[in-house]
N, C-alpha and C positions, 0 to 999 in steps of 0.2 A: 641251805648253807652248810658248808663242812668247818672244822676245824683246823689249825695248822697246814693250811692248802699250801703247795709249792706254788702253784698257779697265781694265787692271788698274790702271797710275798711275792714273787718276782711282776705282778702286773702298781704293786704301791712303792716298790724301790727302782723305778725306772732310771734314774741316773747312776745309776751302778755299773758300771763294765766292769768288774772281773770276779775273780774265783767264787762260786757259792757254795753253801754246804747243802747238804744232801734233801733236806726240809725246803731250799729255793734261797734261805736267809744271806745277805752279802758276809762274804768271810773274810773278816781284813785281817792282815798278815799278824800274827804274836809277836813280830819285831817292834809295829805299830804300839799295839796295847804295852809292850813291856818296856816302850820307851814315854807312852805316855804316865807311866805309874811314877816317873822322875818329876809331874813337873805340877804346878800350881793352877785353880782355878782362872785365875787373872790371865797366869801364860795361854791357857786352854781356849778362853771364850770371844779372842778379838773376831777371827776368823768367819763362824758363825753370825755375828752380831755385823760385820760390815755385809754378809751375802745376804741377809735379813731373816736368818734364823732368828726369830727374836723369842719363841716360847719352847726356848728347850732346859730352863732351869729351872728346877723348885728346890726353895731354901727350908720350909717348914717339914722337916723331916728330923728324925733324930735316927742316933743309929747302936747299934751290939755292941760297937768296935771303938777302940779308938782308933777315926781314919787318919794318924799321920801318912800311913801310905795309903794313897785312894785305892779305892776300889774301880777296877778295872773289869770289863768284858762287854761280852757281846749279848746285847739281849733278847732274851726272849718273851712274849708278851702275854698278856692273860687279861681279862673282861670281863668282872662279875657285876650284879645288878642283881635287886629284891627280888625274894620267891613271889613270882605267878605259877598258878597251878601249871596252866595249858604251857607256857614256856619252858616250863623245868621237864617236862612230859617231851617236850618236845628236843631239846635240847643233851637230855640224858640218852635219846634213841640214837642221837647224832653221836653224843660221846660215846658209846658202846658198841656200834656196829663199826667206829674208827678205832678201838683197843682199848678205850675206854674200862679199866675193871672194879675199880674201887671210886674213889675220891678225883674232882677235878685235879684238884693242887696236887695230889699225890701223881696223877697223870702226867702232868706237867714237868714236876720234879724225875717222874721214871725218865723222861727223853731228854736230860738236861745232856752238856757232853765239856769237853776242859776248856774253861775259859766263860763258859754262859755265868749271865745274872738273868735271875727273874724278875720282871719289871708288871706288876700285877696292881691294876686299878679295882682296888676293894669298894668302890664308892664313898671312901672316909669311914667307913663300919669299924667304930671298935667293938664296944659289946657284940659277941657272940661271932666277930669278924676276924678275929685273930686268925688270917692264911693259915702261918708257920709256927710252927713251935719247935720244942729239942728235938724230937725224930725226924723230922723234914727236912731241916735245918742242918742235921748230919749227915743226912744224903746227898744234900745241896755237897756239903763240905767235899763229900767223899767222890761228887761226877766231876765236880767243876773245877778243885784242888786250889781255886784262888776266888773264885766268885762270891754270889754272895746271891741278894732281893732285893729289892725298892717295891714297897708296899704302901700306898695309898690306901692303907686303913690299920688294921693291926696284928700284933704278934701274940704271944704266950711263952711260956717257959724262958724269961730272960735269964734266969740264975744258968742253965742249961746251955744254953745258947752260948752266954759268954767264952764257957770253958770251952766251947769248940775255938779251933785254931785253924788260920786261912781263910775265913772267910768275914764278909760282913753285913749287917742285914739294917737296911736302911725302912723308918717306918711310922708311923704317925702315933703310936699311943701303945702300949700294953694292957692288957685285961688277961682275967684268968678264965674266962666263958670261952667255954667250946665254940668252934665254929658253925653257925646255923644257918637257915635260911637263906641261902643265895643261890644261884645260876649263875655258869659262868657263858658267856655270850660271842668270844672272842678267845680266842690261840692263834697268837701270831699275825693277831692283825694290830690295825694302830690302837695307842693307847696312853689314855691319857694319867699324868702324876700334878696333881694338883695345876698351876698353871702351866706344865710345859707336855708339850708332845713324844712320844715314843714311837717308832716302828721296829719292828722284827728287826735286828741286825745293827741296827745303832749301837755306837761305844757307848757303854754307862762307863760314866766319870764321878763318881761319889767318893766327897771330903768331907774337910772338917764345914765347910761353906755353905754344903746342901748336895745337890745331884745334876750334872749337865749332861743331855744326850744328843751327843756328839753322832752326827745322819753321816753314816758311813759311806760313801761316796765325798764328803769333804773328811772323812779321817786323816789321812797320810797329806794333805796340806794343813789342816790344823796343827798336827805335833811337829812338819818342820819348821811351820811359822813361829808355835811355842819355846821351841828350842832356840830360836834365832832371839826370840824375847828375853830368854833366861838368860844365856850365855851374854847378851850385851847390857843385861841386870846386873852380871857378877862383872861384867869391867867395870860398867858405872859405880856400884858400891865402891868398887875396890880404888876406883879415882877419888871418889867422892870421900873416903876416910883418910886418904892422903891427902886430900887439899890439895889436889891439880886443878880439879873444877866443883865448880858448886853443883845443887842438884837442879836446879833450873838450866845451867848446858848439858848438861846430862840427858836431861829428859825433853831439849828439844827435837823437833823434826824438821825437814833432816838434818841430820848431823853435816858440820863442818869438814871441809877436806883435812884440815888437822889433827881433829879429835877420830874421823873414820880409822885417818891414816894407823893414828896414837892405837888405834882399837884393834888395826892388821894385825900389826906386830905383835901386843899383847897376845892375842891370838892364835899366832903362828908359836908361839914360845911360852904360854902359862900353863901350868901341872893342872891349872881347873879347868881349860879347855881343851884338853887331848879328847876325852870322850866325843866331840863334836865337830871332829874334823869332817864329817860326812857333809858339814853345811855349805850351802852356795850363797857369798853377798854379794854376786853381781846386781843382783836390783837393788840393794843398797846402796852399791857403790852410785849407779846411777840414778839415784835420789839425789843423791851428794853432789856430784855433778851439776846436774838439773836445777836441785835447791828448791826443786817440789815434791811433797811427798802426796802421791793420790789417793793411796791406799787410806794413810793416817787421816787426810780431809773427809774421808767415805766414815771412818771409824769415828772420826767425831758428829759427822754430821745426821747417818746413819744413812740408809738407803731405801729405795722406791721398790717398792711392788710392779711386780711384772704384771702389763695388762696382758690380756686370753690371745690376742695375739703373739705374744714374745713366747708362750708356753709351746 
């Protein structure tokens, strides 16, 4: 087995068509991430959850930072598990004849690059499992310039940590014990954070809520879906505190040809939604129309696993 294989990333991201970076990992555009960083868990997770992504969030995390603004980027993976002799033997030949010089995590953090998060399943290990602490953690700061970690197990140096600025480091417990005893198993392949799944390339979306990884191949329909969400958030409030309509038409689906209409215009002409002109609601429009919404029935009902044939 090798480590951080191009081969195998591009053979577990098969829905991926476009740009990758140079490791094989899907590169979705910085437009993506840096318009994701505007917007809320809630906006973020319909998409996912109607295509039957359904274990890509873990809420039991705490984090460095305060995440008013989430944490954003593309991740990168890592796979530790308890020392066995013959595995750690084996394993460390693997890591050193690939550049291996020091430390896993330190390896890891050497090839970080702007925009990565380290998404690194500790196996829950706090004692003696602390990944990262203040030096790593400055690294992180200093490749990535907005990144951060999501660590399924633990940290160290949190006073240290804090003062660093730009980044944020997501993680299940602090301890002051060196890190001992592990092998790590896994670079860049999948990887799991409590109950939800990771692959190499996936947007990490970590807030105040927990951490959703967002399988890059539905990126750039997630955040315009999200964006379509927000923007008709902010008319609805902004209806809803005028006492045009209650929140029960608001929050129907679909929307009425008056209230769509009432929503164009707002639209076309509100200082909060100039940022957003990039959006399309023809399939909105044609919900309205219609007077069914498919999409919203799938979101509430939730959706079917594809049998070995559809794959």
């Amino acid at each position: 087995m090798r480590f951080n294989c191009k081969e195998d990333i591009i053979q577990i991201t098969p829905l991926w068509t476009g740009e990758r970076l140079s490791d094989g990992r899907p590169y979705v555009p910085a437009d993506v991430l840096n318009r994701l960083r505007n917007l809320t868990i809630e906006e973020v997770w319909k998409v996912g959850w109607i295509k039957n992504y359904n274990y890509q969030f873990e809420r039991e995390l705490r984090s460095t930072h305060d995440p008013k603004i989430p944490l954003v980027g593309r991740a990168v993976t890592s796979v530790y598990v308890p020392i066995r002799e013959d595995l750690e033997i084996a394993m460390k030949r693997q890591a050193k004849e690939q550049g291996m010089i020091q430390s896993y995590n330190q390896w890891v953090v050497d090839n970080l690059i702007e925009d990565d998060v380290i998404v690194a399943d500790m196996y829950d290990k706090i004692k003696e499992g602390t990944l990262l602490g203040g030096n790593l953690s400055t690294a992180i700061a200093s490749k990535t310039k907005r990144g951060g970690a999501v660590v399924w197990g633990g940290i160290r140096d949190l006073a240290q940590i804090q003062g660093i600025q730009g980044i944020n480091l997501f993680y299940r417990a602090i301890d002051p014990t060196p890190l001992r005893e592990y092998v790590m198993v896994g670079y860049n392949t999948p990887c799991r954070i409590g109950h939800a799944i990771c692959l190499p390339g996936d947007v990490v979306y970590g807030c105040q809520s927990g951490v959703y990884f967002i399988p890059a191949h539905l990126a750039e329909e997630v955040v315009n879906d999200a964006e379509r969400v927000h923007v008709k958030d902010m008319f609805g409030f902004q209806r809803v505190r005028e006492g045009r309509y209650n929140a029960a038409i608001v929050d129907s689906f679909p929307w009425s040809m008056e209230i769509f209409e009432d929503f164009m215009e707002w639209f076309k002409t509100d200082e909060q939604a100039k940022a957003y002109q990039h959006l399309d609601w023809s399939k909105d429009l044609a919900e309205t129309v219609s007077g069914v919404s498919e999409e919203h029935e799938r979101y509430i009902a939730g959706s079917v696993m594809k049998g070995i044939d559809e794959v």
